[in-house]
PyMOL CGO cylinders between C-alpha atoms (Angstrom):
from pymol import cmd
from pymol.cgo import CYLINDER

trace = [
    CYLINDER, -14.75, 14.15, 3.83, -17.28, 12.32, 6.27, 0.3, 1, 1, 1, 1, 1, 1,
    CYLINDER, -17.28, 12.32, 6.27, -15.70, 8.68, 6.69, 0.3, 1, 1, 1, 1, 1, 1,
    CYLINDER, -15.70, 8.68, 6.69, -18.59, 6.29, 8.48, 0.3, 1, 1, 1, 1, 1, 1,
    CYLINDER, -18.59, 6.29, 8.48, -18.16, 3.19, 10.22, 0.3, 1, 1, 1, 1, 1, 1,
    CYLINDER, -18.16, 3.19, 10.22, -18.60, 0.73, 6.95, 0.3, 1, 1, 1, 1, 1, 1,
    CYLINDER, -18.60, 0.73, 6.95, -16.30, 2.97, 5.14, 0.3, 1, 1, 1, 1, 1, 1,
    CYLINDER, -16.30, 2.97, 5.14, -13.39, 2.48, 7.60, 0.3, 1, 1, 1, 1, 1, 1,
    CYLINDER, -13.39, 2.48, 7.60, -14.08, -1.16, 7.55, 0.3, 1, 1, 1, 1, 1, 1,
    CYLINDER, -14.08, -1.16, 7.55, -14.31, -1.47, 3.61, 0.3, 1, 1, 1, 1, 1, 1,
    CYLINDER, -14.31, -1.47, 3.61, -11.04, 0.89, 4.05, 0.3, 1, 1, 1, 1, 1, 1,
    CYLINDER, -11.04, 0.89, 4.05, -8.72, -1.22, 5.75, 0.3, 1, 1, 1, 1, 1, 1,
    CYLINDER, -8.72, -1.22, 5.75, -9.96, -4.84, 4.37, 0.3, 1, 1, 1, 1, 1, 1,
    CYLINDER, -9.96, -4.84, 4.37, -9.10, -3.77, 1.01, 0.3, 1, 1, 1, 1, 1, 1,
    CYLINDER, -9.10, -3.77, 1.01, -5.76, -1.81, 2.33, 0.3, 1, 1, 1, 1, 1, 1,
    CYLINDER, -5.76, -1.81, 2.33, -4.99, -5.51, 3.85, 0.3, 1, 1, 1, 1, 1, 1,
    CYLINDER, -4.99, -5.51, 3.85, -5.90, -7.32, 0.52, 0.3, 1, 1, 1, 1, 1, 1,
    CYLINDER, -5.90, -7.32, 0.52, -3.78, -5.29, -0.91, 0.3, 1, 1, 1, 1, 1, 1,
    CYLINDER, -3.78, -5.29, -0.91, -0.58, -5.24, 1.07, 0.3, 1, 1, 1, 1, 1, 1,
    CYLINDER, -0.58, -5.24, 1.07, -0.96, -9.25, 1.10, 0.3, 1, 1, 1, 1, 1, 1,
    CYLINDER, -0.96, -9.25, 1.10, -0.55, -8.80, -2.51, 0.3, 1, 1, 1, 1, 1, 1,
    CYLINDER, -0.55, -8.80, -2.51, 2.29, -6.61, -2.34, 0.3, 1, 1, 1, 1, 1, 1,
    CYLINDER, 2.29, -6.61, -2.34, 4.10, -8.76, 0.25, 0.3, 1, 1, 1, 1, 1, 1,
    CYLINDER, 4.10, -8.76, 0.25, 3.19, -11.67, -1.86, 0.3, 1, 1, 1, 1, 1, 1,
    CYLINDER, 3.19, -11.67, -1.86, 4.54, -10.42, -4.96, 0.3, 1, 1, 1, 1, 1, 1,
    CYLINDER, 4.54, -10.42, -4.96, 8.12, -10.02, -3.36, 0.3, 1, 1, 1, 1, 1, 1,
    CYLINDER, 8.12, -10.02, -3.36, 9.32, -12.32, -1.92, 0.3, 1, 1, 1, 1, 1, 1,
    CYLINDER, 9.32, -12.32, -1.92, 11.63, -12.08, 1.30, 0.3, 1, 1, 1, 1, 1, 1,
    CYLINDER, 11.63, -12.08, 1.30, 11.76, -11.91, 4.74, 0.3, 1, 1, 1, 1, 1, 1,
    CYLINDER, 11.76, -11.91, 4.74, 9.46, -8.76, 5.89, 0.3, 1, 1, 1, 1, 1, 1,
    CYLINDER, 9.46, -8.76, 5.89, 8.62, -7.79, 9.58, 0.3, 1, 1, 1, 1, 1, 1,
    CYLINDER, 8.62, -7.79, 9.58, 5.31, -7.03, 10.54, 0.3, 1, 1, 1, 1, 1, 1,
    CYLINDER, 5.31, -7.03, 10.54, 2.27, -8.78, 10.92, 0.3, 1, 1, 1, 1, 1, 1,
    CYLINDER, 2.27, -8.78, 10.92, -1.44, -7.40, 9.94, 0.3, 1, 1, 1, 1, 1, 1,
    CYLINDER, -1.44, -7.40, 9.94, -1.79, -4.31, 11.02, 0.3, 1, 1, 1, 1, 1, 1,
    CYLINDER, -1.79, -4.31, 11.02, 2.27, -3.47, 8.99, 0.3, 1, 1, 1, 1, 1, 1,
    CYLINDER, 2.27, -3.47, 8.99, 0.35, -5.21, 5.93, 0.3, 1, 1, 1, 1, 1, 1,
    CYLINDER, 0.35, -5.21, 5.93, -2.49, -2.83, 6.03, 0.3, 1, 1, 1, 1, 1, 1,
    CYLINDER, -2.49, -2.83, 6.03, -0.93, -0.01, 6.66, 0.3, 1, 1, 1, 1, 1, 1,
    CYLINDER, -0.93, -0.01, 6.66, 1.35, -0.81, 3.87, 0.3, 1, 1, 1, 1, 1, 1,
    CYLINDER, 1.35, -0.81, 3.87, -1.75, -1.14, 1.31, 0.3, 1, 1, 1, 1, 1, 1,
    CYLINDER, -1.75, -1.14, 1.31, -3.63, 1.99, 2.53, 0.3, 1, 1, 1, 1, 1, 1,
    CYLINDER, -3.63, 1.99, 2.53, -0.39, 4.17, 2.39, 0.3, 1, 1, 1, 1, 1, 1,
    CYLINDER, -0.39, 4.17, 2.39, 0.25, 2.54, -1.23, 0.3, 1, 1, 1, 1, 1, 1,
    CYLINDER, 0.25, 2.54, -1.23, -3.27, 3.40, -2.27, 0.3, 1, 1, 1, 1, 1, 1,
    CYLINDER, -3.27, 3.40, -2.27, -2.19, 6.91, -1.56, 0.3, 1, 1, 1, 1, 1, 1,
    CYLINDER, -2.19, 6.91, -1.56, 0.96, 6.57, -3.08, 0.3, 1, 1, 1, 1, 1, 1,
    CYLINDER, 0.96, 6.57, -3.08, -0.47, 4.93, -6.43, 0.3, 1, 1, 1, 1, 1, 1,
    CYLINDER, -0.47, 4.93, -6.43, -2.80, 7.75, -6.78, 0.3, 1, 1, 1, 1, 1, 1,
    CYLINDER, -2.80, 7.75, -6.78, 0.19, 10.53, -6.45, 0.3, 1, 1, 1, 1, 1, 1,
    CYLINDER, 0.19, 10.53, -6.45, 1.94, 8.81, -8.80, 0.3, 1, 1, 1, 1, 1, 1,
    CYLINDER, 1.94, 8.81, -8.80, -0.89, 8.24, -11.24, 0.3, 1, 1, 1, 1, 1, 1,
    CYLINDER, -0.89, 8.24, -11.24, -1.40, 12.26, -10.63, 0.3, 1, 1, 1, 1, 1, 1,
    CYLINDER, -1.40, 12.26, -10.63, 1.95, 13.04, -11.62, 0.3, 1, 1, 1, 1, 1, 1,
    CYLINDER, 1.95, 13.04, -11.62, 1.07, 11.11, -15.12, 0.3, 1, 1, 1, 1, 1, 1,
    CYLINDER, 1.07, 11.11, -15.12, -3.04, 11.16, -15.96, 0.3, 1, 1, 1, 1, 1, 1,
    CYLINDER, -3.04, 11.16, -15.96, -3.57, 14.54, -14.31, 0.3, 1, 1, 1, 1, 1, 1,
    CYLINDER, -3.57, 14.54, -14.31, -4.66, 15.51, -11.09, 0.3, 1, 1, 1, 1, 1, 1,
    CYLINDER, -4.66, 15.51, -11.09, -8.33, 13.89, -10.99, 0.3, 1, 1, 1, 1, 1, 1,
    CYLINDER, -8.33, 13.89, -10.99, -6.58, 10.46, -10.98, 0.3, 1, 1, 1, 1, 1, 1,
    CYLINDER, -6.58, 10.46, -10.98, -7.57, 7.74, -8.25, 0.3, 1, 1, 1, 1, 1, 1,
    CYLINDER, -7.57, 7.74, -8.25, -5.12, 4.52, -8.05, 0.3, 1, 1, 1, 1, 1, 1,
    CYLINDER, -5.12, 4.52, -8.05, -7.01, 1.53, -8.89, 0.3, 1, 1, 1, 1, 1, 1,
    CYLINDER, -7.01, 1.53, -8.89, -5.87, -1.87, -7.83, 0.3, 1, 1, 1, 1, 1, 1,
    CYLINDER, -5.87, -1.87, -7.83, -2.90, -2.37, -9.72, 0.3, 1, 1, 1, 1, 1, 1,
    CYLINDER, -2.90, -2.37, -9.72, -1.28, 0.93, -8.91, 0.3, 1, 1, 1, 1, 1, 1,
    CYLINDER, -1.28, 0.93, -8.91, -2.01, 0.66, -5.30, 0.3, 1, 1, 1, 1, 1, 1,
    CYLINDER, -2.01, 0.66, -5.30, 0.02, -2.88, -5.05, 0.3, 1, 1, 1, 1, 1, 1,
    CYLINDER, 0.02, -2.88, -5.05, 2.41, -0.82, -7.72, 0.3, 1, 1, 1, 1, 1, 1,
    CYLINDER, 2.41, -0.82, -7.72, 2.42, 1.86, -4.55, 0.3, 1, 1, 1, 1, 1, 1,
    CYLINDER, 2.42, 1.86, -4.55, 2.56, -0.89, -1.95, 0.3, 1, 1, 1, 1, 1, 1,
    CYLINDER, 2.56, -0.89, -1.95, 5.66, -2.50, -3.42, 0.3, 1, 1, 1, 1, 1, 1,
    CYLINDER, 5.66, -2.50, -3.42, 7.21, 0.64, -3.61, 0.3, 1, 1, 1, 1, 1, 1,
    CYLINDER, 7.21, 0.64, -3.61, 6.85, 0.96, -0.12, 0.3, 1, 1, 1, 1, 1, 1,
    CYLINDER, 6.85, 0.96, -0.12, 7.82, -2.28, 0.96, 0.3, 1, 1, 1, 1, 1, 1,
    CYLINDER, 7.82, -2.28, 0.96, 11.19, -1.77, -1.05, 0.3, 1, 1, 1, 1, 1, 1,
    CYLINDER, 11.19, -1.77, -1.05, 11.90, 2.16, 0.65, 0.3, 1, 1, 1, 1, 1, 1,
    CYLINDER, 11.90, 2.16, 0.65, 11.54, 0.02, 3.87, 0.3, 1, 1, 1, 1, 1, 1,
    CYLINDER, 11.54, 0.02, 3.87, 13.65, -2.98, 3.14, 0.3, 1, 1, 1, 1, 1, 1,
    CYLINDER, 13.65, -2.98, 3.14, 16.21, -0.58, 1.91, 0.3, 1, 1, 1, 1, 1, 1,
    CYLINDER, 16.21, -0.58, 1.91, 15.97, 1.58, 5.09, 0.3, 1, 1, 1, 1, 1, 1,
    CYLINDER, 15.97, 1.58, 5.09, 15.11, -0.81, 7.65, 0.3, 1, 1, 1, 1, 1, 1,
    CYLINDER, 15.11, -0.81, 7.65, 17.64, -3.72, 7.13, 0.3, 1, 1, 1, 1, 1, 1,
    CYLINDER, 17.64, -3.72, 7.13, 18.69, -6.14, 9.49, 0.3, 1, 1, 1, 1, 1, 1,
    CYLINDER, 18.69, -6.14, 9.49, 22.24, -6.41, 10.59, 0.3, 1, 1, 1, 1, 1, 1,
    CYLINDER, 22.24, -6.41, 10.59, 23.89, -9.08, 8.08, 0.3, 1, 1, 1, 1, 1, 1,
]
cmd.load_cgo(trace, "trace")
């Protein structure tokens, strides 16, 4: 897969809109700043699209809604794992 410089860019804007949506969409405290929020919406792309494999078939690629779906799962596994001392 040959990944060029506009592809990288178009990449992480849209892995940024979409962890902004994902953070947005449950609510709390979250550490992190912009790079966490992207990171969280590219990995949630991924994980959208494994999940959407495991029920459409294996030529299944997440659209938006299951990457925020995947993002929220995320930001949940690290809530739960993460947590601050009470």
């Amino acid at each position: 897969m040959d990944f060029g410089a506009h592809s990288i860019i178009w990449i992480i804007l849209v892995g940024l809109v979409i962890g902004a949506i994902a953070k947005l969409l449950m609510p709390g405290k979250d550490p992190g700043g912009c790079i966490v929020t992207i990171l969280l919406g590219i990995a949630g792309a991924l994980v959208g699209t494994w999940i959407g494999r495991i029920f459409a078939g294996e030529n299944y690629v997440a659209g938006w809604i299951m990457s925020i779906v995947g993002a929220m799962i995320l930001l949940l596994l690290y809530r739960l794992l993460f947590r601050r001392g009470v």
